[in-house]
Rosetta silent file (secondary structure, phi, psi, omega in degrees, C-alpha in Angstrom):
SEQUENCE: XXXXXXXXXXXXXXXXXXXXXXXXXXXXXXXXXXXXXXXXXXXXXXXXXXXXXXXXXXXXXXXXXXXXXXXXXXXXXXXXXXXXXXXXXXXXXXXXXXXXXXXXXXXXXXXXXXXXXXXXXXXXXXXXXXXXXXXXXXXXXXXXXXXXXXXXXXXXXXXX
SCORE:     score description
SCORE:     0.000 S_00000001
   1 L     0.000  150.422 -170.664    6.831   -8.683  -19.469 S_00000001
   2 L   -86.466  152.629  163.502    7.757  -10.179  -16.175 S_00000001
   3 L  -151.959   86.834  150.018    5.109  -12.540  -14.489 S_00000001
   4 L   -56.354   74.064 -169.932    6.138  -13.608  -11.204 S_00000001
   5 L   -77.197  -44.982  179.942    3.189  -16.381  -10.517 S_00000001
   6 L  -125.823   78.504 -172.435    4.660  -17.811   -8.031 S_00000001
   7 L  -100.724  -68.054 -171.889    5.893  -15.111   -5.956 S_00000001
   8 L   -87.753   15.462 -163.874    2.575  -15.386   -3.883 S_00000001
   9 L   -91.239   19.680 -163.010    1.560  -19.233   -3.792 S_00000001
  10 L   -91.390  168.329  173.433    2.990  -19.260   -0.445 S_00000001
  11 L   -81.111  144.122 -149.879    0.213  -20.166    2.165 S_00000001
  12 L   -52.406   16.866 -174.416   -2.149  -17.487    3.438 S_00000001
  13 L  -125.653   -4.402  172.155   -0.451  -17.458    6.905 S_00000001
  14 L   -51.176  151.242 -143.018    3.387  -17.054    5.413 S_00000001
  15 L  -108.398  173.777 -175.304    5.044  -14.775    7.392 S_00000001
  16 H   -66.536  -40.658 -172.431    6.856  -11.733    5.288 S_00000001
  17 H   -51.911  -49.766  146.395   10.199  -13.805    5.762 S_00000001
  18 H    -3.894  -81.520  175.504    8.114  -16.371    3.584 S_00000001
  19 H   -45.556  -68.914 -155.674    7.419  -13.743    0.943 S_00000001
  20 H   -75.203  -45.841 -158.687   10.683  -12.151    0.513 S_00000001
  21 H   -91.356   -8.951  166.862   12.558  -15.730    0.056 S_00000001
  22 H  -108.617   52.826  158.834    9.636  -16.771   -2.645 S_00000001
  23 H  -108.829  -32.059 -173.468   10.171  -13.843   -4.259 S_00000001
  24 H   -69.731  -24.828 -158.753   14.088  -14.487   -4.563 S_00000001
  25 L   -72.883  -26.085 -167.443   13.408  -18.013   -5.043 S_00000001
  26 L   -87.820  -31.898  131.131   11.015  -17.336   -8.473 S_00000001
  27 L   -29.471  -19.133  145.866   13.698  -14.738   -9.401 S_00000001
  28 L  -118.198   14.067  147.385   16.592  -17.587   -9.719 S_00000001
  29 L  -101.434    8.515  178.666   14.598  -19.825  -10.893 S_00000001
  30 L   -72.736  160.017 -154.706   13.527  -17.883  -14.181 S_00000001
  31 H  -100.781  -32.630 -173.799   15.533  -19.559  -16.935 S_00000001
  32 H   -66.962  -29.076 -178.925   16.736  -15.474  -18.530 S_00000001
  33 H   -55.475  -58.913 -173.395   18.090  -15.034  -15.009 S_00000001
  34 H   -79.957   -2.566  159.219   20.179  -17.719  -15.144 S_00000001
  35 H   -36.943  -51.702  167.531   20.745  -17.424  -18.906 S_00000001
  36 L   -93.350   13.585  171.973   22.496  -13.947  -18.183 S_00000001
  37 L    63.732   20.254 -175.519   23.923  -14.906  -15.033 S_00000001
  38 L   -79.729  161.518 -147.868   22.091  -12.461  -13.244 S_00000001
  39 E  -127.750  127.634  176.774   22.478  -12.235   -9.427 S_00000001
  40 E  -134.513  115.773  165.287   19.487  -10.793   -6.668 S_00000001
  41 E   -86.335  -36.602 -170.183   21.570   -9.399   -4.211 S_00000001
  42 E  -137.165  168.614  157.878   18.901   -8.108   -2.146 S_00000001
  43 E   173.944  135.071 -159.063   15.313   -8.425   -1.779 S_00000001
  44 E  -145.844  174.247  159.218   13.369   -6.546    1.321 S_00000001
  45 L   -61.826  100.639  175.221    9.902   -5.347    1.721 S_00000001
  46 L    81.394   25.096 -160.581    9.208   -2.744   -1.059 S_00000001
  47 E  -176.523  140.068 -174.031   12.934   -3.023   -2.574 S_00000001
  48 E  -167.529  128.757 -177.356   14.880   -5.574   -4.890 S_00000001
  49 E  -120.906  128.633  179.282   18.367   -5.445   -5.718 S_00000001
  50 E  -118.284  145.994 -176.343   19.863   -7.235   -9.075 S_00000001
  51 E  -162.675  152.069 -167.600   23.222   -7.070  -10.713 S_00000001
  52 E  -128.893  102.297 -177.516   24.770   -8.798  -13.997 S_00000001
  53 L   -59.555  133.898  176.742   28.522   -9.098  -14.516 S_00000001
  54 L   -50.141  116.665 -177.684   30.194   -7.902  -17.787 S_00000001
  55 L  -145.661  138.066  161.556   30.463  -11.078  -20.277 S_00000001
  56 H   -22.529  -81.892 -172.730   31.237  -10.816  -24.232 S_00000001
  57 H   -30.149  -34.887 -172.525   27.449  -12.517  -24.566 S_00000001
  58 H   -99.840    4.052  168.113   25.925   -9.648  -22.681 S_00000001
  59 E  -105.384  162.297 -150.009   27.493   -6.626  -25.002 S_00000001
  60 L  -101.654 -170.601 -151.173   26.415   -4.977  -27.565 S_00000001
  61 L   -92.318   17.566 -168.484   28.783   -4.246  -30.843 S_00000001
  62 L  -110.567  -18.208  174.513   30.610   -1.298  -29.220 S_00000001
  63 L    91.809  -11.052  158.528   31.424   -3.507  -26.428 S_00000001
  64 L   -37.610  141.083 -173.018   28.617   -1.625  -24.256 S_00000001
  65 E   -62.820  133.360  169.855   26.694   -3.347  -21.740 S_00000001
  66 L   -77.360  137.579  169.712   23.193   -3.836  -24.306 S_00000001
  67 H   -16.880  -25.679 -156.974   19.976   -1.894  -23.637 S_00000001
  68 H   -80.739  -36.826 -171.778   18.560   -5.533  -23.531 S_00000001
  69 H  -102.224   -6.419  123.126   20.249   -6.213  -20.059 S_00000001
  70 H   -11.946  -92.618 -154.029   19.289   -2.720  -18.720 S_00000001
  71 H   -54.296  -49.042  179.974   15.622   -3.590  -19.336 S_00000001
  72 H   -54.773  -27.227 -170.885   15.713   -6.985  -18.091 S_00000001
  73 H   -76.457  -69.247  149.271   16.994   -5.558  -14.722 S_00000001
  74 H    11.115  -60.211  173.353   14.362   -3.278  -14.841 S_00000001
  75 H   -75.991  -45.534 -177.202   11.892   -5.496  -15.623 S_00000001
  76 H   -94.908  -22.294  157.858   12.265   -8.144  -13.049 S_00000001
  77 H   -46.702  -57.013  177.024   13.310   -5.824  -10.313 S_00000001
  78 H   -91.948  -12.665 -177.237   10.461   -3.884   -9.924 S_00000001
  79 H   -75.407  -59.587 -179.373    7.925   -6.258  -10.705 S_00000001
  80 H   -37.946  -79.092 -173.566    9.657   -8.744   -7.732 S_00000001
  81 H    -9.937  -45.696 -172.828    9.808   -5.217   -5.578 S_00000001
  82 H   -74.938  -60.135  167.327    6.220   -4.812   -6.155 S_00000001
  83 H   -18.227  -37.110  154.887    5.913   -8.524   -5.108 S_00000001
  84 H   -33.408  -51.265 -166.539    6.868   -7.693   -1.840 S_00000001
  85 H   -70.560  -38.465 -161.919    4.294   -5.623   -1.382 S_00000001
  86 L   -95.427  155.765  179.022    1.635   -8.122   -1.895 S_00000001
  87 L   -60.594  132.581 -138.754   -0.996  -10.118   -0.056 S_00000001
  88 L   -69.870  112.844 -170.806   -0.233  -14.263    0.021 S_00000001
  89 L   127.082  -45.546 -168.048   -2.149  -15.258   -3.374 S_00000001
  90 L   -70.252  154.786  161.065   -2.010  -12.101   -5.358 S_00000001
  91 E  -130.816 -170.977 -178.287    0.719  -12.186   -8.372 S_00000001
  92 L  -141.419  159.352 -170.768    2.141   -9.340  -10.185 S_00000001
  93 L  -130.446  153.778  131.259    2.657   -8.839  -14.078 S_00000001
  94 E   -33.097  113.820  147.467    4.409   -6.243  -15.792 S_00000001
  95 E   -90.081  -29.720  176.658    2.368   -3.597  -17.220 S_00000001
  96 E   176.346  149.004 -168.285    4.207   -1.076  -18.372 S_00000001
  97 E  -162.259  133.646 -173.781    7.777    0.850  -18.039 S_00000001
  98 E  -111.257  108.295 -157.873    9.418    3.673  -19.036 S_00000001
  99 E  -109.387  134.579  167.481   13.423    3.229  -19.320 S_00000001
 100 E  -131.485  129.983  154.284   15.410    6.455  -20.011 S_00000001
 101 E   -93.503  127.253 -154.882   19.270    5.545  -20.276 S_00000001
 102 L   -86.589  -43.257 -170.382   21.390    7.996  -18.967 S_00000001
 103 L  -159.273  117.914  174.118   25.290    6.777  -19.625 S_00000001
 104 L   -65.329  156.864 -173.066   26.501    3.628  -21.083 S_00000001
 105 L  -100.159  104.210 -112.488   27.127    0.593  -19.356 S_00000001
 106 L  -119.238  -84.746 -155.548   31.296    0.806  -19.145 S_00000001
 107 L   -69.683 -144.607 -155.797   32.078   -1.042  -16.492 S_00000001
 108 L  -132.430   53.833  159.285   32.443   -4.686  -15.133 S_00000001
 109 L  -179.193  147.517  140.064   28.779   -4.740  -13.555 S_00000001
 110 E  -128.794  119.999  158.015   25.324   -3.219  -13.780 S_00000001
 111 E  -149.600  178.310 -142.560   23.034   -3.219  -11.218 S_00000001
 112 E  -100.478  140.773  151.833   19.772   -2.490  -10.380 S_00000001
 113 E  -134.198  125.671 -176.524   17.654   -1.318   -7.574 S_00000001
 114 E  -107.735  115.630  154.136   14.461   -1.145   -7.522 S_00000001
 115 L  -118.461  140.666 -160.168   12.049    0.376   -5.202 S_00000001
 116 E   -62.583  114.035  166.211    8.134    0.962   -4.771 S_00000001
 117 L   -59.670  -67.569 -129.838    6.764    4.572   -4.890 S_00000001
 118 L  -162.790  119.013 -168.457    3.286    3.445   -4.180 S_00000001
 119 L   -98.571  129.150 -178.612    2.044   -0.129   -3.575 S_00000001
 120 L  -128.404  166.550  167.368   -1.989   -0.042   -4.782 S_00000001
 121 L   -40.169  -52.853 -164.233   -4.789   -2.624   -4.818 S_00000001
 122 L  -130.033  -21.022 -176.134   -4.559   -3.227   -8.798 S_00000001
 123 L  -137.737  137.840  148.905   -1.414   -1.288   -9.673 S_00000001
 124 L   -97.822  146.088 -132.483    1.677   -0.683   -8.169 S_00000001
 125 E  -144.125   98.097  178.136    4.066    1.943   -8.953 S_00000001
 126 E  -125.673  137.363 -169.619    7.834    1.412   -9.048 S_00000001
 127 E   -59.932  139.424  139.404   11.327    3.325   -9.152 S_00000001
 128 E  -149.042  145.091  173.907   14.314    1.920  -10.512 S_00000001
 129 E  -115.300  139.074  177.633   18.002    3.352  -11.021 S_00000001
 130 E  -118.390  130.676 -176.660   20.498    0.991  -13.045 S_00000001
 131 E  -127.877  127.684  163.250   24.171    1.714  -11.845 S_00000001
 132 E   -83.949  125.900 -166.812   27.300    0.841  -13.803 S_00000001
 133 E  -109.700  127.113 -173.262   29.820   -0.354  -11.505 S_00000001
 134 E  -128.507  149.123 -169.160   33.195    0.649  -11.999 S_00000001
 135 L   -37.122  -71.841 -148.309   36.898    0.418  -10.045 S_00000001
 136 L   -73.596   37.333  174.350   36.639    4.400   -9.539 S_00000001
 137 E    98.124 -164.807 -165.621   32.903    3.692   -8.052 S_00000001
 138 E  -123.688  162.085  174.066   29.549    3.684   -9.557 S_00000001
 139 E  -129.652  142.058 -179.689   27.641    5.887  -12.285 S_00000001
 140 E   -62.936  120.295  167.507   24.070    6.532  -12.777 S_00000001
 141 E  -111.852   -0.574 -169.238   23.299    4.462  -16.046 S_00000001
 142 E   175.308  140.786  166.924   19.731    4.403  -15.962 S_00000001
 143 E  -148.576  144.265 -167.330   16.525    5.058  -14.545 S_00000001
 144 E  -137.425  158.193  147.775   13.125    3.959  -15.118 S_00000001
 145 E  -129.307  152.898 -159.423    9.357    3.786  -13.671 S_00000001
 146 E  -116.107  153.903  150.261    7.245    0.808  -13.882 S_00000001
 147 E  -117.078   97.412 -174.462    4.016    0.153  -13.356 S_00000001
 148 E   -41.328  145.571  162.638    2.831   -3.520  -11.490 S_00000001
 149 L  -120.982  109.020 -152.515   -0.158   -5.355  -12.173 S_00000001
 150 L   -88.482  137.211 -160.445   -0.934   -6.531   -9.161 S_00000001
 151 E  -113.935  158.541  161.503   -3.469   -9.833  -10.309 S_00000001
 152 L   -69.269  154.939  153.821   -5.872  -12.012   -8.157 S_00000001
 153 L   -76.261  154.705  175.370   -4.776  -15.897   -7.891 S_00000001
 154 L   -81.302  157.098  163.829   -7.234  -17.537  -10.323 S_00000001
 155 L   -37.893  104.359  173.204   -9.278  -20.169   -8.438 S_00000001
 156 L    94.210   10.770 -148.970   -7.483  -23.799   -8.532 S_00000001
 157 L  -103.111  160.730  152.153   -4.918  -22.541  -10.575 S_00000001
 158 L  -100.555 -158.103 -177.329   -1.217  -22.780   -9.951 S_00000001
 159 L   -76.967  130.069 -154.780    1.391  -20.898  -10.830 S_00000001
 160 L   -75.272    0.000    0.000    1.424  -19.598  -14.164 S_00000001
C-alpha cells in the first residue's frame, strides 16, 4: 500500500500550487519510483498521470510488461490523485483496489491516469485506466478502482 505522508506537511496556508508540487515531489522521491524509472507526467487537482518505459527488468517471462508494474501505477496514482484532494495536514493511505487487466502490456510504455470519482472526509474513491503505448497509438490495458484513506496528521508527528 501506498502512504504518501508527506503529501500534506505543507503549511496550513499552502496554496493548491503548493499541494500539487508536494504531491509530485513525494512521488519522485519514493525509492520504487525511481527503482522502476517511473515518470509523473502530470499531477492536477483530482488527477495524476504516471508512465514507465519498457526495460528487460520490468517484464515478465513472456516479455510482457508484469502485472507488478500495472499495480504499482495504480497504486501510487490514485492514492497521489486523492492527495490532491486533501486539506494541508491530512495524508492518504491505500486501502484497497480492485485491478482488472484488460490486454497485455505490448508496447514501449504504460501509463497511468488516475482520477477521483468522489473525494470524502475519510475515504476517497478513485478511477484509474492503465494504457499501453504503442507506435500505432494507445490500448486500454487496464482499469482499476481504488479506495483512499484519507488519515488525520498525528499530533507532532512528521512524515511517516
Amino acid at each position: 500500500m501506498t502512504d504518501l505522508a508527506e503529501v500534506e506537511d505543507a503549511a496550513p496556508d499552502a496554496g493548491e500550487s503548493d499541494r500539487l508540487a508536494l504531491v509530485r515531489q513525494a512521488l519522485e522521491a519514493q525509492g520504487f519510483t525511481r527503482l522502476l524509472h517511473a515518470s509523473v507526467d502530470e499531477v492536477a487537482p483530482g488527477r495524476v498521470a504516471m508512465s514507465v518505459g519498457r526495460r528487460p527488468g520490468l517484464l515478465q517471462q513472456n516479455g510482457l510488461f508484469h502485472g507488478g508494474v500495472t499495480a504499482y501505477l495504480v497504486d501510487n496514482a490514485t492514492t497521489a490523485a486523492a492527495g490532491t484532494m486533501c486539506r494541508p495536514g491530512q495524508r492518504v493511505l491505500t486501502a484497497e483496489y480492485k485491478l482488472n487487466i484488460l490486454a497485455p502490456g505490448l508496447g514501449s510504455r504504460l501509463a497511468c491516469v488516475a482520477e477521483v470519482v468522489r473525494p470524502g472526509r475519510s475515504l476517497t474513491v478513485v478511477e484509474a485506466r492503465v494504457y499501453d503505448l504503442r507506435d500505432e497509438g494507445r490500448k486500454l490495458s487496464a482499469i482499476a478502482l481504488a479506495s483512499i484513506a484519507i488519515l488525520p496528521a498525528a499530533p507532532g508527528a512528521g512524515p511517516a
